[in-house]
C-alpha distance (Angstrom), angle and dihedral (degrees) to the residues before:
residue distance angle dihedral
X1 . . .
X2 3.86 . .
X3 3.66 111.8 .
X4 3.87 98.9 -125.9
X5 3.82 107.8 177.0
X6 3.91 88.7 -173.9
X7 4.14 120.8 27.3
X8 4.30 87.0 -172.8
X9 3.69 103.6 146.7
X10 3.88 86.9 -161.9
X11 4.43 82.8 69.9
X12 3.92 104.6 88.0
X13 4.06 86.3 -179.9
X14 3.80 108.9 35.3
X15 3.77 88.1 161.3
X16 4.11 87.8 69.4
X17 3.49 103.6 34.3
X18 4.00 85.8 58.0
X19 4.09 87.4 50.9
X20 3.98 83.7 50.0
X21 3.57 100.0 42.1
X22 4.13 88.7 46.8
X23 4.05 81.2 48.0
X24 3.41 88.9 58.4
X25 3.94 108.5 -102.0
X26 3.37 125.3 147.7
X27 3.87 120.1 -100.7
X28 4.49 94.6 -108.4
X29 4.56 86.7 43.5
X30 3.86 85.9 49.4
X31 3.26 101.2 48.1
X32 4.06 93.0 38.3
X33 3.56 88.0 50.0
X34 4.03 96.8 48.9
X35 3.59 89.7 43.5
X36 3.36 94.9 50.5
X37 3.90 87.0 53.8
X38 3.52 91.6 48.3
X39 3.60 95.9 64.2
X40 3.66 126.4 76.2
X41 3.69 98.7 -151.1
X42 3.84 91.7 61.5
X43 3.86 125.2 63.0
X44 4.12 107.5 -163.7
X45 3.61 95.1 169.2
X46 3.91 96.6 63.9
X47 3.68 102.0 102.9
X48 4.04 123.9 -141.2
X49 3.69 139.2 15.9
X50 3.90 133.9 -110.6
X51 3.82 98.1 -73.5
X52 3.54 121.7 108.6
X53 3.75 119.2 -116.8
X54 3.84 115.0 -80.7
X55 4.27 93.5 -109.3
X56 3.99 79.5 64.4
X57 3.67 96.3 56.8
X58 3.83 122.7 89.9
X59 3.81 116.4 -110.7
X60 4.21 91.4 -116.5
X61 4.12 84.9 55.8
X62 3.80 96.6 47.6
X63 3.71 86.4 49.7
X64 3.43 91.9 53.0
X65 3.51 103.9 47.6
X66 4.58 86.3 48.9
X67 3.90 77.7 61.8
X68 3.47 95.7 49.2
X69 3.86 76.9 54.1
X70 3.55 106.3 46.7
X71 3.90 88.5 -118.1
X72 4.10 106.4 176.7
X73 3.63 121.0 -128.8
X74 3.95 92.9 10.9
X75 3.85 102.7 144.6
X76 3.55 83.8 57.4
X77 4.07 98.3 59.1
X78 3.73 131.8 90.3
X79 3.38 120.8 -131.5
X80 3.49 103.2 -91.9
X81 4.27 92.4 52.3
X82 3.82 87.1 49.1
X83 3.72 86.1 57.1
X84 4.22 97.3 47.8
X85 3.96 80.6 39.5
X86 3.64 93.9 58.5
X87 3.95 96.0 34.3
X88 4.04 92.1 53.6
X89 3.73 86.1 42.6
């Protein structure tokens, strides 16, 4: 007898979303995530977006996107604290 923790037809990859769930996701991020997998035309495991990394961006665009943000005490940060600001945002 297979040991099928879930039997939801609506999981394409029930062998991930039982790694997630064990992991600790929620039941919907699971199965988004191990349907996501399941399908060819998607790729979730490519990391990252378009944007450049933040030591590419000017200092007037990092400050604008801390704003966007609600950073604290941005105007007062160099370049290199808006960048650890944003990244432990």
């Amino acid at each position: 007898m297979a040991d099928a923790k879930t039997s939801d037809p609506s999981i394409k990859d029930e062998e991930t979303y039982e790694a997630l769930r064990d992991k600790g996701y929620g039941k919907s991020k699971a199965a988004a995530i191990a349907n996501a997998q399941a399908n060819d035309d998607m790729a979730p495991s490519k990391k990252g977006g378009k944007s450049p990394p933040y030591e590419e961006w000017t200092k007037s665009e990092l400050y604008d996107r801390a704003r966007e943000l609600d950073i604290a005490q941005r105007s007062e940060m160099s370049k290199d604290e808006l960048i650890d600001a944003l990244r432990n945002q």
